[in-house]
N, C-alpha and C positions, 0 to 999 in steps of 0.2 A: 878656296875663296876667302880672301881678306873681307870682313865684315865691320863695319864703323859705327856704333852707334852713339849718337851722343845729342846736347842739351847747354844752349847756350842762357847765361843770364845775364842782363844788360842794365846799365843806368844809364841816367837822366845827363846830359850834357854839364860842363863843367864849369865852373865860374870865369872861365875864360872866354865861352861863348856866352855870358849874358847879356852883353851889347848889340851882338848881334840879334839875339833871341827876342830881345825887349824893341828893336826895331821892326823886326819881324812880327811881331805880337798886336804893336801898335798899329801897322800897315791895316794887321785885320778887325783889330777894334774899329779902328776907322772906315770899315766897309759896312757896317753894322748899319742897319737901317733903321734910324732915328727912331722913329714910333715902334719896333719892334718890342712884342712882349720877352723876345728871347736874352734873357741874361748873360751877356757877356761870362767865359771864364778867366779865373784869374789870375796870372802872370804865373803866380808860381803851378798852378794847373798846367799853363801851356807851356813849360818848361820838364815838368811832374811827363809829360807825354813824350817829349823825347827820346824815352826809352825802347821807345817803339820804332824810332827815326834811326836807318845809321846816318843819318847827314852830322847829327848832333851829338845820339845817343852814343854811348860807351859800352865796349863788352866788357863785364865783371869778371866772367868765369867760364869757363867751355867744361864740362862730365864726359869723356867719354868714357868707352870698353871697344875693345878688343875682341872681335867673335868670344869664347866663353871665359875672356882676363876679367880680373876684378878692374871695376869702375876706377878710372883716375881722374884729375881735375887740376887743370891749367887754371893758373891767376899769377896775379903780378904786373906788371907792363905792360899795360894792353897791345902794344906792336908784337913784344913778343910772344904774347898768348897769343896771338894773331898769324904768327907765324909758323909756331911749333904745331899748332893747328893744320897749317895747308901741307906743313913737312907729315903728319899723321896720315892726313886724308890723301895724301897724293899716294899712299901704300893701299888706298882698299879699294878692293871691288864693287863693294856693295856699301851704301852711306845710309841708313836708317836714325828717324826720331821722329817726334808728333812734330807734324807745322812745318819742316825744315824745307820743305820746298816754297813756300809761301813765307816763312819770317826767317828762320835760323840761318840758310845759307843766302840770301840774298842781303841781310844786314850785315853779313859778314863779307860778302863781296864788296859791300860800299864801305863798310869800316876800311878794308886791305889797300884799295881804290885812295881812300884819303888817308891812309899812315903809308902810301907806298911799298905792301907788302903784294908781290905777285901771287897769285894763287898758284895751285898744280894740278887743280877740279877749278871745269868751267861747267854750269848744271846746264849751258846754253850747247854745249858738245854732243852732237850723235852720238848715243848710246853704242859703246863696244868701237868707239874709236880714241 
């Protein structure tokens, strides 16, 4: 049994999205309910969070291992760390790390989704098909 384990780490969206991001931003300052005590955050805060978004956010780096290989680590071109990625995962049986069902594969589904990179793991697949 092929074992994956691994650990993704993400930035903030790129200067390329800050038009979008600052329209987007604006949309919700302007929901903001005038006499609220609630301070606005700002600009560069709701940008700073993207990292969290794959709509915006950027994968930095993917760590994996190999059932008992030493730890390696994908960087460079996010498409193609994106890639060589779904090319690793589509050999294991088993896909382990903290979170990965809740942030690490599902950011990565939406990263591949907008750089046009097909997966070879769908988490949304019956198990053992």
């Amino acid at each position: 049994m092929n074992k994956l384990f691994f650990d993704i780490e993400t930035l903030p969206a790129d200067k390329d999205s800050l038009s979008k991001l600052k329209y987007l931003y604006d949309k919700k300052i302007s929901k903001l309910e005038p006499e609220s005590d609630k301070t606005p955050e700002s600009f560069e805060k709701f940008v700073e969070k993207t990292s969290f978004d794959g709509a915006f956010g950027r994968v930095c780096c993917i760590a994996y291992a190999i059932n008992d290989k030493p730890t390696e680590v994908l960087s460079g071109d996010e498409k193609e760390v994106v890639q060589k990625f779904w090319q690793i995962a589509g050999k294991a049986d088993l896909i382990i790390g903290h979170n990965i069902r809740d942030f690490d594969l599902p950011f990565i589904m939406q990263r591949s989704a907008i750089l046009g990179v097909k997966p070879t793991w769908n988490k949304f697949e019956e198990p053992g098909k």
